[in-house]
Each structure stands twice: as C-alpha cells, then as structure tokens.
C-alpha positions in Angstrom: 0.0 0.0 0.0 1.4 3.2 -1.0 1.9 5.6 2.1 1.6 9.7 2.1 3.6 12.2 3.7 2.6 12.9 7.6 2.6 16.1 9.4 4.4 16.6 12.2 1.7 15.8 14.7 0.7 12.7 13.1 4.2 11.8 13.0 4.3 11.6 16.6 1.1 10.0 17.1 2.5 6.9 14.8 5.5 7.1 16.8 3.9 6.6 20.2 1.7 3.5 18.4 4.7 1.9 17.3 6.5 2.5 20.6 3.3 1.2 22.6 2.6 -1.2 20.8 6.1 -2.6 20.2 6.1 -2.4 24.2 3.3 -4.0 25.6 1.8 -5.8 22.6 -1.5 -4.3 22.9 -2.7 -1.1 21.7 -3.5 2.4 24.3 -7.0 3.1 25.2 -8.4 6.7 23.8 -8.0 7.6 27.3 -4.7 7.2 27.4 -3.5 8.8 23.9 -5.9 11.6 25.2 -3.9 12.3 28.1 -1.0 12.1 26.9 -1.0 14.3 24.2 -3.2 16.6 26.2 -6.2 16.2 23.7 -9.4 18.0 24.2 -11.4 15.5 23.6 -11.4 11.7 22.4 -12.2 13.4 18.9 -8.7 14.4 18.6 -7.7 10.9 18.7 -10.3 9.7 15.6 -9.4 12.2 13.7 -5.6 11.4 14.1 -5.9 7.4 13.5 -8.3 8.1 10.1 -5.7 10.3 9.4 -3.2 7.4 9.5 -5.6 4.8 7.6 -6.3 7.5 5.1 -2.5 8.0 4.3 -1.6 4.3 4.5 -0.2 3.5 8.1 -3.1 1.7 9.7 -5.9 -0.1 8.7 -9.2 -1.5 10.7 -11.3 -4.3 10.9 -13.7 -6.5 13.2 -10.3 -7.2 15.6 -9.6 -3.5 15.9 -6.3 -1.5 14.5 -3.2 -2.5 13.2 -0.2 -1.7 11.3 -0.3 -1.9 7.3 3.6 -2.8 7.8 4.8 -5.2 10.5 8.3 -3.6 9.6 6.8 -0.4 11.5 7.5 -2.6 14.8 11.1 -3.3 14.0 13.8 -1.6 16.8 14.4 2.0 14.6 17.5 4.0 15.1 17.1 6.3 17.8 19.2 8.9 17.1 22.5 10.9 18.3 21.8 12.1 22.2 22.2 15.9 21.8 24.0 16.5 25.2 24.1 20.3 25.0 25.5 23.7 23.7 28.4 24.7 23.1 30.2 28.0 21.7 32.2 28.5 18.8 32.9 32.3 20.2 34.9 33.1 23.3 34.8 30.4 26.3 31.4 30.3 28.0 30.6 28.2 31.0 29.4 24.3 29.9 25.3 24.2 29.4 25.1 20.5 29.5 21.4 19.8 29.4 19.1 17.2 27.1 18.3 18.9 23.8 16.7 15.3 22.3 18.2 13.6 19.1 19.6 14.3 15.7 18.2 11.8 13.6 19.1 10.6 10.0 15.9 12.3 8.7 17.4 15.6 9.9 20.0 15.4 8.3 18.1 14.5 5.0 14.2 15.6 5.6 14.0 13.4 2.1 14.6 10.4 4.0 12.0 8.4 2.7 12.1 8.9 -1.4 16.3 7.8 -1.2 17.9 5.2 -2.5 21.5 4.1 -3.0 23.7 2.6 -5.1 27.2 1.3 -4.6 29.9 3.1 -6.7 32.3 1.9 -9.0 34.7 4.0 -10.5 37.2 7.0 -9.6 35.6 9.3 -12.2 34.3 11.8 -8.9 36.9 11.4 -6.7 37.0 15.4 -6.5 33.7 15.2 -5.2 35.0 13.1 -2.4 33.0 10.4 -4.3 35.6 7.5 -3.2 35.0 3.7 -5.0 32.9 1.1 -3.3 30.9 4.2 -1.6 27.3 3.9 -1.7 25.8 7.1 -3.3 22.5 8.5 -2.0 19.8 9.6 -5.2 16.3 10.6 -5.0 14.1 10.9 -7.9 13.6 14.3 -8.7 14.0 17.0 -11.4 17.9 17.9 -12.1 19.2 21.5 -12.4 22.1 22.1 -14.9 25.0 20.9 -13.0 23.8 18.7 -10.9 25.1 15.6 -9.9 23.0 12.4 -11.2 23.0 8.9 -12.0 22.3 8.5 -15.4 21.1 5.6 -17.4 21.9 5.4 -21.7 21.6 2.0 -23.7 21.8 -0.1 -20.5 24.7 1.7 -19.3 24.6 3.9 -16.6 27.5 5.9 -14.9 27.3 8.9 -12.1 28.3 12.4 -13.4 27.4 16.2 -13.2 25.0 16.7 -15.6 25.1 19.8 -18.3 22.4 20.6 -21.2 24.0 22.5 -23.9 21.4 23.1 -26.3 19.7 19.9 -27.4 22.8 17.7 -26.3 23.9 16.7 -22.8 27.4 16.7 -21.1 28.4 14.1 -18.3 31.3 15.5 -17.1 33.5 13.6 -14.5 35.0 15.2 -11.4 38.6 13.4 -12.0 41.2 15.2 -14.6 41.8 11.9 -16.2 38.3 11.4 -17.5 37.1 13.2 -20.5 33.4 14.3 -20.7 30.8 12.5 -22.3 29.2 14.0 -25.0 25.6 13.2 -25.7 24.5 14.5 -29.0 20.7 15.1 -29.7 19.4 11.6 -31.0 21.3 10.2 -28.2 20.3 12.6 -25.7 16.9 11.2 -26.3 17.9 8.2 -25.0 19.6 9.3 -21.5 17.2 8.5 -18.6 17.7 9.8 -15.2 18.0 7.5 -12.5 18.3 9.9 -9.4 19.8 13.1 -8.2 22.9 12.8 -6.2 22.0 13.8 -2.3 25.1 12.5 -0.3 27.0 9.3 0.0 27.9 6.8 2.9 31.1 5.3 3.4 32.5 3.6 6.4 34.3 7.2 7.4 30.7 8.3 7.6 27.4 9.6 5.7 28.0 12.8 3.5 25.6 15.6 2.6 25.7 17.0 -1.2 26.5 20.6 -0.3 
C-alpha cells in the first residue's frame, strides 16, 4: 500500500503506536493517547488514527487496528543524544542539558524517497565520491550541473549533468576522465535515474552541499 507524507503531529502519534505497541503488545486506550497528548477530547484521537488509515499506516477491521507494515515494529534507530551547547565564540561556561536527538531524517528531511547505489569508478573522486561508496539519489528534477546517476543503452554511470542546447554533457570530477558527450538523438535516449544527495562510506554519511 502506498503511504503519504505525515505532518508533524501525526508523525508523533504513529510514533507513540509503534512504541506502545512494540512495548506491551496491545494497543492504548483513547483515554490514554488523550492524556498524553493533552487532547481536548477523544475526537482528537479519531481524527488522528483516520488520518493514519487514510495516508496508508493503519488499517481497521472487526479485531480493531493494526499496522499496514509489520516492519513499523522493528527496533528503529534512535538517534545521536544531543547532550548540549556549546560555543564557537569566546569560552562560555558548559550548558550540558538534554536537547533530544539528531536523527538521520534531519539530516536528510527526504529520507524516505532515497535510494542508494554502490559506486564503481574514480571518475568523482574530486567530489569526495571514493570507490565502493554507496551514493545517495532521489528521484527528482535535475538542475544544470547537478550531480546524477544517469542511465543510456543499458549503461549507466554517475556524473554532473550539463544541457547544452539539445545535447547533454556528463562531465567527470577526475582530470583523467574526458566528458561524455551526448548529442541530440542520443540525448533522447539518456534517462535519469536519481539526483545525487550524499553518499555513505565507512568514514561516515555525506551531505551534497
């Protein structure tokens, strides 16, 4: 089933399910989702879990709710503790206090539309594009010099894209590469596979800047 984007508050009302639920097998009462998100009424909490059944999370039948996608209850990374503040101007005393997580979705709010490939190659070494990283693409609309995974004849290869006029240059980010030149009948041909977002390697994960 093909889920839709949440908002922020129904983010957090999936969350708790998943967390509940994942907890102590069984599902909270209205009274308790009321009370703890400080709901007005137990209206809140229909219009919240038709919400989620609307955009694909949960569904209902004669047994009650459950989730479209047992994967929802798998252990899910919990983030990097944010222990504090801390100045990048003259010394200041330590504020060490909880500030919550940073989590891999903050870092790429497209989280859920990427995929990744694993790289072969040294043609984008100067975009600290290393072989045997895994490359990051979402399927979206390129700008003119964006980075890309491109597809022509069954071949594909990762480059920063150009249009000049009705053909297309793939230029490499390595001096010992030339540029490939796509000229308009084959240009026709070139189909984009993702735009370049970041890569992961075991030094770390990388956003595109």
């Amino acid at each position: 089933m093909k889920r839709h984007p949440l908002t922020a508050k129904q983010r957090l009302f999936l969350e708790y399910l998943i967390q509940r639920v994942a907890e102590t097998g069984v599902w909270p009462t209205y009274q308790e989702l009321v009370e703890y998100f400080g709901f007005r009424s137990p209206n809140s909490v229909t219009q919240n879990l038709r919400a989620l059944i609307k955009k694909g999370y949960l569904t209902r039948d004669a047994l009650g709710y459950r989730f479209t996608d047992d994967t929802l209850l798998r252990p899910r990374d919990a983030g990097i503790p944010i222990r504090g503040i801390i100045t990048a101007g003259a010394l200041q005393e330590v504020v060490d206090t909880p500030m919550g997580t940073l989590s891999l979705e903050m870092i790429f709010p497209e989280l859920p539309r990427i995929f990744a490939l694993r790289v072969e190659g040294d043609s984008m070494v100067e975009e600290g594009i290393q072989d045997g990283d895994y490359v990051l693409l979402v399927k979206e609309e390129l700008r003119d010099g964006d980075i890309g995974a491109v597809c022509y004849r069954g071949e594909t290869t990762l480059k920063r894209i150009y249009r000049e006029g009705s053909r297309i240059r793939l230029e490499p980010a390595n001096a010992r590469y030339e540029p490939i030149i796509l000229e308009p009948d084959e240009s026709e041909e070139v189909h984009i596979l993702g735009k370049y977002v970041g890569h992961a390697n075991r030094r770390g994960i990388f956003r595109a800047s």
